[in-house]
N, C-alpha and C positions, 0 to 999 in steps of 0.2 A: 431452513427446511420447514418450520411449523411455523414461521413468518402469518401466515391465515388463521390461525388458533388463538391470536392476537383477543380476537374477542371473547373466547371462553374464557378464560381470566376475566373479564369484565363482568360476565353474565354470571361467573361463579362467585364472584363479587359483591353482586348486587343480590343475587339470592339469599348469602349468607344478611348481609343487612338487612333486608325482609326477612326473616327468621329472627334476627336479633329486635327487628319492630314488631314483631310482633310477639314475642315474649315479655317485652316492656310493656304493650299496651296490655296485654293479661296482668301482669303485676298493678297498671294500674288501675286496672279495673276494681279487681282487688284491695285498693288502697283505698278507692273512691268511697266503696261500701265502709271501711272505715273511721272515716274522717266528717267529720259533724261541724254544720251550720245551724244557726238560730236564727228564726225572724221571728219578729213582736209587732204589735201591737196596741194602740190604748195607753201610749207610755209606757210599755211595757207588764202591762195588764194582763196580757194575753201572749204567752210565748209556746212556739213550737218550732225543737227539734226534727231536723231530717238529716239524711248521709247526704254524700257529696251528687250520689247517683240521684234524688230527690225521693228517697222512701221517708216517709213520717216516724217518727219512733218514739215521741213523746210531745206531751203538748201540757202547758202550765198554764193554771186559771187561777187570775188571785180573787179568793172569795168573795171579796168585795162587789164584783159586779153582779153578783146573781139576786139581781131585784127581779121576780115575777112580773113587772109593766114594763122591764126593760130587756125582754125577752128576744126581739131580732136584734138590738146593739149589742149584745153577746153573741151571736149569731155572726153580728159582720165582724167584729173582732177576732173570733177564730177563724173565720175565713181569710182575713187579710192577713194573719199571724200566717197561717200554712200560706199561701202565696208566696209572702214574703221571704219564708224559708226554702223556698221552691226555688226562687229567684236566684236567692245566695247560692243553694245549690248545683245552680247554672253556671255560676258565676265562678265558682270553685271548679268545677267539672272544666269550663271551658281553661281556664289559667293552668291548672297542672296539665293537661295536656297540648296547653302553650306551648309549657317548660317541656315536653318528650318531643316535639316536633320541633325544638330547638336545638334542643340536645341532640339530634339526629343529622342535621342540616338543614332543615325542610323548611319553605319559605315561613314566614312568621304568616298567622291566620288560617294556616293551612288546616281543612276541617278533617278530622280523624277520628274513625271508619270514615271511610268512602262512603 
C-alpha cells in the first residue's frame, strides 16, 4: 500500500547525512583554525607560523640576519618563510578534509564546499 513512498526513506536519508556533513565540516572548520603549520626559510632563519585555514600568527627572525646592506635578503626570506607556511597550510587544509570526505563515502579528491 505505500509501495511509492519507497523514496522518501531515501530522500530522508540522505538529508539526514547532509545535516551530519555538514556538522563535521563546521567542526572542522573549527579545528583548522586550530591546528598550526610552520614554513622557513634561510635554513631556518626565518620561520613563520599560520593555522591550517592560512592566517599568520607569528613569525621568528634569528637576529643574525639583520645586516643594514642586506636589507631585501631579509625581505625575500620573510616572504618565502609566510609562503611557505601558506603552502603547508593548503596542504593540511586539503588532507583533513581528505580524511571527512572519506569518512563520509565521498569519492577520494572530492573538493569541499562546493
Amino acid at each position: 500500500m505505500l509501495k511509492g513512498l519507497g523514496g522518501l526513506g531515501d530522500m530522508a536519508k540522505m538529508m539526514k547525512t547532509a545535516q551530519e556533513m555538514q556538522t563535521k565540516m563546521a567542526e572542522l572548520q573549527d579545528s583548522l583554525s586550530a591546528m598550526t603549520v610552520t614554513g622557513e626559510s634561510g635554513a631556518g632563519l626565518v620561520r613563520a607560523t599560520a593555522t591550517a585555514k592560512g592566517e599568520l600568527t607569528a613569525l621568528d627572525i634569528d637576529p643574525s640576519i639583520f645586516n643594514p646592506d642586506e636589507k631585501e635578503v631579509v625581505e625575500d626570506l620573510i616572504l618565502a618563510a609566510i609562503k611557505d607556511a601558506q603552502q603547508k597550510a593548503q596542504e593540511k587544509s586539503a588532507a583533513e578534509m581528505g580524511k571527512l570526505t572519506e569518512g563520509m563515502g565521498l569519492p577520494a579528491g572530492m573538493k569541499l564546499p562546493f
